[in-house]
Structure formats: structure tokens, C-alpha cells
C-alpha positions in Angstrom: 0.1 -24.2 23.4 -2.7 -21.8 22.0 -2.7 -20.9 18.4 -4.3 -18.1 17.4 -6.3 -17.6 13.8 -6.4 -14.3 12.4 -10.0 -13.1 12.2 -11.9 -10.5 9.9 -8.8 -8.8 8.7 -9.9 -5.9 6.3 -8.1 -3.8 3.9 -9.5 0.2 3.0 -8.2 2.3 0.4 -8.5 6.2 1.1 -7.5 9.2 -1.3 -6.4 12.6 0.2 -9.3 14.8 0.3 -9.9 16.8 3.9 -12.2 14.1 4.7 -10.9 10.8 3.2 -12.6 9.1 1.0 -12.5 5.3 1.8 -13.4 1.8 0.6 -13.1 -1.2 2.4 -13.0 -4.6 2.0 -12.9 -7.9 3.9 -9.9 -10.4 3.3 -11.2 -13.2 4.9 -10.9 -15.9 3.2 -7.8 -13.9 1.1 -3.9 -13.7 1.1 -2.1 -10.4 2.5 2.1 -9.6 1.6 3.6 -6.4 2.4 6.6 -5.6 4.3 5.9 -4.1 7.9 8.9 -1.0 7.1 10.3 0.8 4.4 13.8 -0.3 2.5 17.1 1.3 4.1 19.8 3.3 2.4 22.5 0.8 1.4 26.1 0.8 3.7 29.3 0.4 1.8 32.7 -0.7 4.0 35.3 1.7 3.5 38.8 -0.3 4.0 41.8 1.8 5.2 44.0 1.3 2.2 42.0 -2.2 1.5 42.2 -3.3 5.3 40.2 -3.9 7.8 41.5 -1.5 11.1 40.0 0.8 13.0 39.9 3.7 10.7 37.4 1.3 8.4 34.1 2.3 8.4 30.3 2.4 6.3 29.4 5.0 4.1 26.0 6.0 2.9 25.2 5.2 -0.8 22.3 7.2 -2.7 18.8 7.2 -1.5 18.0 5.4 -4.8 16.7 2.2 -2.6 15.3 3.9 -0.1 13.1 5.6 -2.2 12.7 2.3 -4.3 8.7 1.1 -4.5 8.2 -2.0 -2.2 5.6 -4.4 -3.3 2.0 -5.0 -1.6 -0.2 -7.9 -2.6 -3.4 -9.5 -2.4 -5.9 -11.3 -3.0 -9.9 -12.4 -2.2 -12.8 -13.9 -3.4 -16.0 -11.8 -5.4 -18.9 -11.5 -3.4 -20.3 -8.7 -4.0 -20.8 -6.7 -7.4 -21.3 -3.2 -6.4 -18.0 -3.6 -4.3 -16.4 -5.5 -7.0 -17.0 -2.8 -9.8 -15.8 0.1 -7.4 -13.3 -1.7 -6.5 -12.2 -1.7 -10.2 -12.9 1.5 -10.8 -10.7 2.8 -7.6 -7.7 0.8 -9.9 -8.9 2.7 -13.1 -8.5 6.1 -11.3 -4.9 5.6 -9.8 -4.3 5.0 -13.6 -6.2 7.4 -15.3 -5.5 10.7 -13.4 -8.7 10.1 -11.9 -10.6 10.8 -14.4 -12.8 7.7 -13.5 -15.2 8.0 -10.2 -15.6 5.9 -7.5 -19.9 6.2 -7.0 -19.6 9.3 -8.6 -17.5 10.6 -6.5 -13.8 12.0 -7.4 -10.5 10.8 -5.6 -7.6 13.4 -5.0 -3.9 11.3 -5.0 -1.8 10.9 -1.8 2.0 10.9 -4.0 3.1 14.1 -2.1 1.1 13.1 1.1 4.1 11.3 2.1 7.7 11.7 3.7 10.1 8.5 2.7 13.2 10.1 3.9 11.7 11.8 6.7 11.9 15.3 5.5 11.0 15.6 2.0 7.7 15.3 0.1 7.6 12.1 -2.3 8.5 13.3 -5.8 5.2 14.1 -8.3 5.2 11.1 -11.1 6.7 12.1 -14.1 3.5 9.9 -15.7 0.5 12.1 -14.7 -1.7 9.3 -15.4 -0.4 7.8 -12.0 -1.7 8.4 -8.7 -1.7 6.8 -5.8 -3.8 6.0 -2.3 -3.5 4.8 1.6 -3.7 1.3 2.3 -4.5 0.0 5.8 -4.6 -2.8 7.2 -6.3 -4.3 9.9 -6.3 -7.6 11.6 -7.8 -9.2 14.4 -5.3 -11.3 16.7 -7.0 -13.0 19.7 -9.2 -9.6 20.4 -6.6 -7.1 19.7 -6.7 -4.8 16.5 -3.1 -4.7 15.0 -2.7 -3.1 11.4 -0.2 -1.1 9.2 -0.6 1.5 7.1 1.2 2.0 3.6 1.2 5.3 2.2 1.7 6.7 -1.5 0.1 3.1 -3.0 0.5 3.1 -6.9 -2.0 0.3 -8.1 -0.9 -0.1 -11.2 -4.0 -1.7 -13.8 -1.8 -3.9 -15.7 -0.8 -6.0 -12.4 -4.3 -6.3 -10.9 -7.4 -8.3 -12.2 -9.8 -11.3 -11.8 -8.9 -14.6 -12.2 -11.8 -17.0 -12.7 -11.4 -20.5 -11.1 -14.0 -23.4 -10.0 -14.2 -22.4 -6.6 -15.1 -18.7 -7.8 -13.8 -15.4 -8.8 -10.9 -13.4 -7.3 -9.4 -10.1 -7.3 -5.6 -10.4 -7.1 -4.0 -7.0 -6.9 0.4 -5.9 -6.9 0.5 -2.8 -6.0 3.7 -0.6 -5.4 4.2 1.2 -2.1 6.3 4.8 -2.8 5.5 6.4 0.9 5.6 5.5 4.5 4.7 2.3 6.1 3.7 2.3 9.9 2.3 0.6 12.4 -1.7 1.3 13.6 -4.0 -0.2 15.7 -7.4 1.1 14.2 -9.0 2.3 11.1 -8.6 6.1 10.1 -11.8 8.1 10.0 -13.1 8.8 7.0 -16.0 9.0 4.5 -17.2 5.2 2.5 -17.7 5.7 -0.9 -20.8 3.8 -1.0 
């Protein structure tokens, strides 16, 4: 029996202008959790007059958990400063209304970029200090490229940071997926911020 290692897997954040803006990042040596779809609308059992028969059947609550944030975390070691600091200012900007630049460039949010229900726009944040980006993901498995993409990704600054330790420095990051998640296979084109 072969096991196979994942290899070079690498994580880019883009913003929504006509040519994405991007950084990206390697995660190897690093942690990755996300779920690979979005939540489902919850199913109540309707009884026929409290029993179980064949006129019982599942009703479709509110779209309030489908349209709940799911959580995206991460982690990897410092090795580079320029990355490091545009990574941090990438987290400033989802949390500033982008007032901060990434190498003095500007990011546009991706909140209304994305359908969660399938036919609706994601709701503006009521908090216009929030914005939010692309995440993709890509992994190597034994020579194929397999990834996901999670759209409409709040990084919220209070729930990222470093943590300093013997064997280095590390940038953890909880993030909050609002939009899409699907399946890829390759990067999207785009422009590097640096």
C-alpha cells in the first residue's frame, strides 16, 4: 500500500478587480481546515397528526444556516518579511474598508461576488468596515493539482495574528467563509501584488 504525502500545497487570496489582484503563499510546512461545501437548509419532519404515515414529510426551515459563515483556518511558518507584512496588511484591508494597500496597490471586496443560494447576490455587510476576498486552494496529490475555492472570505483581524514559539514565528488565521465553495483543479489567473 502507497501513501501519498501532500506536496507544495499553496493558498492565494484575490480581491475582485477585472484582473484579480492576488497573493500567494506556500503552506508547506502548515495546517489547512475548511469544509469542501457550503451548510444546507435545515429539514423539519412534519408528522400527520404526530405520526409517522405516508402523508409525513420534511419541510424547509429558513435559509438562516445556509447562509451561516463557515469557518476556514490556517496556519504557517514566517519566512519571508515582505510576504509577511502584505500579508498583514491584506488582513488590515478586509477590516478597514480597504483603506490600507497591499504594495500600494488598492483591493476591491468580493461580498456581492458570490451566489450562496444559487440565485441571489450575498447581502452587503451592514459593518462597512468589512470586506471580504477569494481563497484558493491548491494541493499537490501524487502529481495531480486538486484545490477548492472559497468565496466571499471575511478575515476578520481580531482572529488572526502571529504567535511566536522556539521553533519560529507563525501566522495563524480564522477566517469566515459567506460565499461559495467549489471544487478547482488550478490556480485562477490573475495579477501578484508584489
Amino acid at each position: 500500500m502507497t501513501i501519498e504525502t501532500l506536496k507544495e500545497a499553496r493558498i492565494r487570496w484575490y480581491d475582485s478587480t477585472a484582473s484579480p489582484l492576488y497573493i500567494e503563499f506556500l503552506l508547506d510546512p502548515g495546517d489547512f481546515s475548511a469544509p469542501v461545501g457550503v451548510p444546507r437548509q435545515e429539514e423539519i419532519l412534519k408528522l400527520d397528526r404526530n405520526n409517522f404515515n405516508a402523508n409525513a414529510h420534511y419541510i424547509v426551515t429558513t435559509d438562516a444556516a445556509l447562509m451561516a459563515p463557515v469557518p476556514v483556518s490556517f496556519s504557517f511558518p514566517v519566512t519571508d518579511a515582505v510576504l509577511t507584512t502584505d500579508i498583514l496588511d491584506w488582513i488590515t484591508a478586509m477590516n478597514d474598508g480597504l483603506s490600507t494597500q497591499v504594495n500600494s496597490q488598492t483591493l476591491e471586496t468580493t461580498e456581492t461576488d458570490s451566489q450562496r443560494n444559487g440565485s441571489v447576490a450575498n447581502a452587503v455587510f451592514a459593518d462597512s468596515n468589512k470586506s471580504t476576498c477569494i481563497l484558493e486552494y491548491v494541493i499537490e496529490i501524487g502529481g495531480t493539482d486538486l484545490g477548492w475555492k472559497y468565496e466571499g472570505l471575511w478575515l476578520p483581524a481580531n482572529e488572526c495574528g502571529l504567535t511566536e514559539g522556539e521553533e519560529g514565528t507563525t501566522i495563524a488565521v480564522a477566517a469566515q467563509c459567506y460565499g461559495t465553495i467549489t471544487q478547482l483543479t488550478a490556480f485562477t489567473s490573475g495579477a501578484a501584488v508584489r
